[in-house]
PLY file of the C-alpha trace (Angstrom):
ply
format ascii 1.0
element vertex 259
property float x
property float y
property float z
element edge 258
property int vertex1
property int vertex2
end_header
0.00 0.00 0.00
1.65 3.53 -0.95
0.77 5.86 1.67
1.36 9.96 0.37
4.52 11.74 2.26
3.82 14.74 2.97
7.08 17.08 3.97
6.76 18.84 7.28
9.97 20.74 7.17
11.93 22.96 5.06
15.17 22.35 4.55
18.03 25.21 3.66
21.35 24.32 2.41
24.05 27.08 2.74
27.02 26.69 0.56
29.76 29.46 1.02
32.09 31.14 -1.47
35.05 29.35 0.42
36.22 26.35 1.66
34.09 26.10 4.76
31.95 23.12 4.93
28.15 23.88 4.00
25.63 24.90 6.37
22.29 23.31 6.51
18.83 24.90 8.32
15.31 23.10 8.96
12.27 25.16 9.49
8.85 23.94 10.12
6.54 24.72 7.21
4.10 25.62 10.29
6.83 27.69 11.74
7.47 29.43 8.67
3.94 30.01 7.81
3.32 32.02 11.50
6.75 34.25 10.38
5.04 35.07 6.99
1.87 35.56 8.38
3.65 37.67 11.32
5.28 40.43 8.36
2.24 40.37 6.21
0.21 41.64 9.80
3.31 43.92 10.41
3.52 45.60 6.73
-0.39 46.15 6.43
-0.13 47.87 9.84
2.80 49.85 8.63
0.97 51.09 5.56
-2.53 51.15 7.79
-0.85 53.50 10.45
0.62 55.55 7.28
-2.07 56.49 5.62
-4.33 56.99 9.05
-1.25 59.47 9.85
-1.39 61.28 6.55
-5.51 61.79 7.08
-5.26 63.05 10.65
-2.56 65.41 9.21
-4.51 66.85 6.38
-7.62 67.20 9.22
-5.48 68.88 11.43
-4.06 71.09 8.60
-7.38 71.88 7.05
-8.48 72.76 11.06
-5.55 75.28 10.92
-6.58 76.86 7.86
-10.75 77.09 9.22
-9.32 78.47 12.00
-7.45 81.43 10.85
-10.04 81.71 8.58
-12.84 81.90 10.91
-10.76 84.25 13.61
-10.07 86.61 10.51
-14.14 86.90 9.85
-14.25 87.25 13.54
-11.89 90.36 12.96
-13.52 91.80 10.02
-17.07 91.13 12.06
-16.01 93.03 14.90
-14.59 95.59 12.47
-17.94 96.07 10.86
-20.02 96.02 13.87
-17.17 99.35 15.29
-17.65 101.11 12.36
-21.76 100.49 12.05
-21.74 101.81 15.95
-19.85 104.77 14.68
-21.88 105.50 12.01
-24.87 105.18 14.18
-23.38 107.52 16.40
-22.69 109.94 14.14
-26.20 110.04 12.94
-27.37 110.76 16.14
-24.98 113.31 16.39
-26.77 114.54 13.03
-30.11 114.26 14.46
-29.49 116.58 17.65
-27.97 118.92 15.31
-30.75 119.13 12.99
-33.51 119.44 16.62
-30.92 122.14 17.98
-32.45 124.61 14.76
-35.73 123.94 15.59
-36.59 127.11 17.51
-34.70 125.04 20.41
-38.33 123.70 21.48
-36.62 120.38 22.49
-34.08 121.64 24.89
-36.67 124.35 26.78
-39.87 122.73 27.33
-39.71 124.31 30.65
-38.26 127.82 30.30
-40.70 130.51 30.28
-41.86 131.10 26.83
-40.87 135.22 26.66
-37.30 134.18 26.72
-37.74 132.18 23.00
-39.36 135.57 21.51
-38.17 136.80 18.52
-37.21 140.05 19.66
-35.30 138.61 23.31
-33.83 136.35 20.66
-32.51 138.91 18.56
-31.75 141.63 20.90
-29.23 138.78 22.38
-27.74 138.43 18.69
-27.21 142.16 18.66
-24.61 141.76 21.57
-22.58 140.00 19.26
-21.54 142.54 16.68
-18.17 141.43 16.28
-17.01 138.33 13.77
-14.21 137.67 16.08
-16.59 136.86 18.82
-19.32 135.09 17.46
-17.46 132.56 15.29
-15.96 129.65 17.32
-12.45 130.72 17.19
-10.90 130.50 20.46
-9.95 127.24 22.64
-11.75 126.11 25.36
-9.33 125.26 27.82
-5.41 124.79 27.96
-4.08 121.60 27.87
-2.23 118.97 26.08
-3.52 118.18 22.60
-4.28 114.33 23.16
-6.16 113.38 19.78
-6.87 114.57 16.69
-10.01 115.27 14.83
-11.15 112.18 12.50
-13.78 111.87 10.86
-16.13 109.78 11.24
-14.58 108.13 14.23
-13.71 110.59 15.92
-15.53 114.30 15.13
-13.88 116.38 17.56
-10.21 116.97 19.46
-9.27 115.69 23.21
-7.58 118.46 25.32
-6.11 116.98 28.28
-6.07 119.29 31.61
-6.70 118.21 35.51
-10.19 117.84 36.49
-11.84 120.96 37.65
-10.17 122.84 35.02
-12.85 125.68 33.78
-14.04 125.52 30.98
-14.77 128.28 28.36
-17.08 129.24 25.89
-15.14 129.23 22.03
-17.53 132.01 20.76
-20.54 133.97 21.74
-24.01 132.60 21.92
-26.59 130.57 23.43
-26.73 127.33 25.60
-28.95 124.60 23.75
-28.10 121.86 25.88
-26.99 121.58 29.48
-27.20 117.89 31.09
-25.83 114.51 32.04
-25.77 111.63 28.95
-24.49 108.54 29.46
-21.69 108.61 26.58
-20.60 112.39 26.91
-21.09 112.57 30.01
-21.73 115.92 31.79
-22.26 117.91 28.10
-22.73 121.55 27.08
-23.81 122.35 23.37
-23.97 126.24 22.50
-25.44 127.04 19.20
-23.62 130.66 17.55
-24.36 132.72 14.66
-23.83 131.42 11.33
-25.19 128.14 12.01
-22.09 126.88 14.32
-22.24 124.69 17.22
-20.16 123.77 19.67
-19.98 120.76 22.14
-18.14 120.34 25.65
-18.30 116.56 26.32
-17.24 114.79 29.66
-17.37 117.78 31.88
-17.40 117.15 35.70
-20.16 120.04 36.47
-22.07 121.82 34.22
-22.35 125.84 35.20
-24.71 127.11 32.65
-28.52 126.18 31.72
-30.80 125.86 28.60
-31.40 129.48 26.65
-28.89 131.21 29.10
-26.99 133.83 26.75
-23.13 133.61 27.08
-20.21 135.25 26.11
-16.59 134.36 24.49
-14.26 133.27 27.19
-17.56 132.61 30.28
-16.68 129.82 32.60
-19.58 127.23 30.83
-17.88 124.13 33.12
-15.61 122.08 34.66
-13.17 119.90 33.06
-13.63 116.17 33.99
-14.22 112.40 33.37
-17.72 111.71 32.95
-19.35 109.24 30.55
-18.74 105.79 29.18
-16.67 107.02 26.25
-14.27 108.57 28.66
-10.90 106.88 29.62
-9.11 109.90 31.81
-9.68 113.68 32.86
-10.30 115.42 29.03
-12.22 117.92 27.19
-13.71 116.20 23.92
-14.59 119.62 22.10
-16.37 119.67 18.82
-17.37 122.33 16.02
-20.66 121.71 13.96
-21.32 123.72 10.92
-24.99 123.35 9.46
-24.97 120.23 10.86
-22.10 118.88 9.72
-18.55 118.27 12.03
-15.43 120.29 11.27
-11.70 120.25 12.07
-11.36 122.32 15.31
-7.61 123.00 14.09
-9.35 125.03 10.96
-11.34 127.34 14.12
-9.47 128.07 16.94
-6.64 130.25 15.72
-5.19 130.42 19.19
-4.40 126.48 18.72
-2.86 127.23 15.62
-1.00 130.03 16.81
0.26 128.24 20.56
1.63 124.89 18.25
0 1
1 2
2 3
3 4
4 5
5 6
6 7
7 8
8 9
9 10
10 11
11 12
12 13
13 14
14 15
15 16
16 17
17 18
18 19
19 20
20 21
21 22
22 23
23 24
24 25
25 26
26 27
27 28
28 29
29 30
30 31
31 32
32 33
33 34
34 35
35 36
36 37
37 38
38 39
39 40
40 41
41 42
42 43
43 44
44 45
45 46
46 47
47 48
48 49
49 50
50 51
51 52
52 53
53 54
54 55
55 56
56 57
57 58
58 59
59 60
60 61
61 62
62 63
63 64
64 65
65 66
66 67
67 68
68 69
69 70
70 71
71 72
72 73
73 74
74 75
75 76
76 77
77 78
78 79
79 80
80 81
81 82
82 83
83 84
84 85
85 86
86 87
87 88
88 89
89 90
90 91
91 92
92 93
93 94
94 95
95 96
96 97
97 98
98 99
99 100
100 101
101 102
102 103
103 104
104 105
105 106
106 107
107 108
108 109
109 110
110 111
111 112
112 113
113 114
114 115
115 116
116 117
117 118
118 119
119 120
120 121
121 122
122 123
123 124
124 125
125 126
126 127
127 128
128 129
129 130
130 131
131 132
132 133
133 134
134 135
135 136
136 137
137 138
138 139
139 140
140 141
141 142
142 143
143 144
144 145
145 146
146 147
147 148
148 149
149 150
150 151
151 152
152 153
153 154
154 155
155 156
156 157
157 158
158 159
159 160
160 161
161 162
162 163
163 164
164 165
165 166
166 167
167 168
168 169
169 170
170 171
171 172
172 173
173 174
174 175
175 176
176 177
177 178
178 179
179 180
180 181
181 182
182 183
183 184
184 185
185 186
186 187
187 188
188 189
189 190
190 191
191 192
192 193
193 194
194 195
195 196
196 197
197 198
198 199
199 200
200 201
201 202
202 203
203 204
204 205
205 206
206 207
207 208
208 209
209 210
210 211
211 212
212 213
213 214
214 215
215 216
216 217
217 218
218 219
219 220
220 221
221 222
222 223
223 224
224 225
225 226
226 227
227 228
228 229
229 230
230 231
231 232
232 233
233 234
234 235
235 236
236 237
237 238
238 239
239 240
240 241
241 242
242 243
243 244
244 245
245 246
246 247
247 248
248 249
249 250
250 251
251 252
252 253
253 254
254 255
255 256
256 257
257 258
């Protein structure tokens, strides 16, 4: 009866180069089929841990670039949102303006109605003869020159003096507004011939009232801090012309002259 042989082991003849006797190896088949199996598990892990690698590197590069992406629209957001508050502020700005020429009914509901008479009204413009006078031409306070006029961020100039400083009126003419708001603070707004207006912002006590008449150079306030817009002890002073803002620095010739 002829029964099949079936080899169990490899065997591995090594024949050097030289003289030396050969050199023979036997490996299991079963053996040898665990090593093969053993690389073929080792290289597919290789190349599975490779290319898993490479993904979470192009995630964590494309997280990079949404990142500084989205903090940039962040930027430009915030941006957008300054400017729109700006612009919203300026337009109220606008709007007071524009009530301050209507016969000043908003800012005297409660004065006695003989003081808004034509003829009180103009008999206080006759007062002011003089161009020099009643044109907005002289500074309000001394001080250091802390900011420049910008428009539309920033529609005025910052004198910086020490709290308590007084406060003076740039030109002849009459107080339209006289009270606390929660930006400007303590604020003074006195309208002058030839459509000017002026505006005191961040005083710490207002002296004068609505409709009082004053004159170029009257103590109007105190320097201060007041307000949310306010970081230290300033004057914010502004110059309106038919309702729209202009460069102090193109007014008050003393400014000029003292830099």
């Amino acid at each position: 009866m002829h029964r099949n042989y079936k080899k169990k082991n490899l065997n591995i003849l090594l024949i050097p180069d030289n003289e030396a006797s050969p050199k023979s190896f036997r490996i299991r088949y079963s053996t040898l089929k665990v090593v093969l199996a053993l690389i073929a598990i080792f290289l597919i892990s290789v190349i599975y841990g490779v290319i898993s690698y490479n993904q979470v590197w192009q995630a964590a590069l494309k997280k990079d670039v949404l990142e500084r992406e989205n903090t940039q629209l962040k930027e430009q957001l915030t941006k957008a949102m300054l400017l729109r508050e700006e612009l919203n502020e300026v337009q109220a700005y606008k709007d007071r303006v524009v009530n301050s020429f209507e016969g000043f009914v908003k800012y005297a509901e409660d004065v006695d109605s003989d003081e808004l008479l034509p003829d009180n009204i103009g008999q206080s413009e006759s007062k002011r003869s003089s161009i020099l006078t009643s044109v907005p031409l002289v500074t309000p306070v001394t001080g250091f020159l802390s900011q420049e006029y910008h428009w539309p961020t920033h529609n005025g100039i910052d004198i910086v003096a020490p709290i308590g400083t007084p406060i003076k009126a740039s030109a002849d003419g009459n107080v339209v507004f006289s009270d606390y708001t929660s930006n400007a603070g303590h604020l003074v707004v006195l309208h002058h011939a030839g459509g000017y207006l002026t505006f005191y912002h961040h005083n710490s006590r207002n002296l004068v009232q609505v409709n009082q008449v004053v004159q170029q150079g009257d103590v109007i306030a105190f320097l201060g801090n007041s307000g949310e817009s306010s970081s230290g002890p300033h004057l914010h002073f502004e110059i309106w012309k038919d309702g729209v803002p202009v460069n102090p620095r193109e007014m008050l010739v003393d400014l000029k002259l003292g830099e």
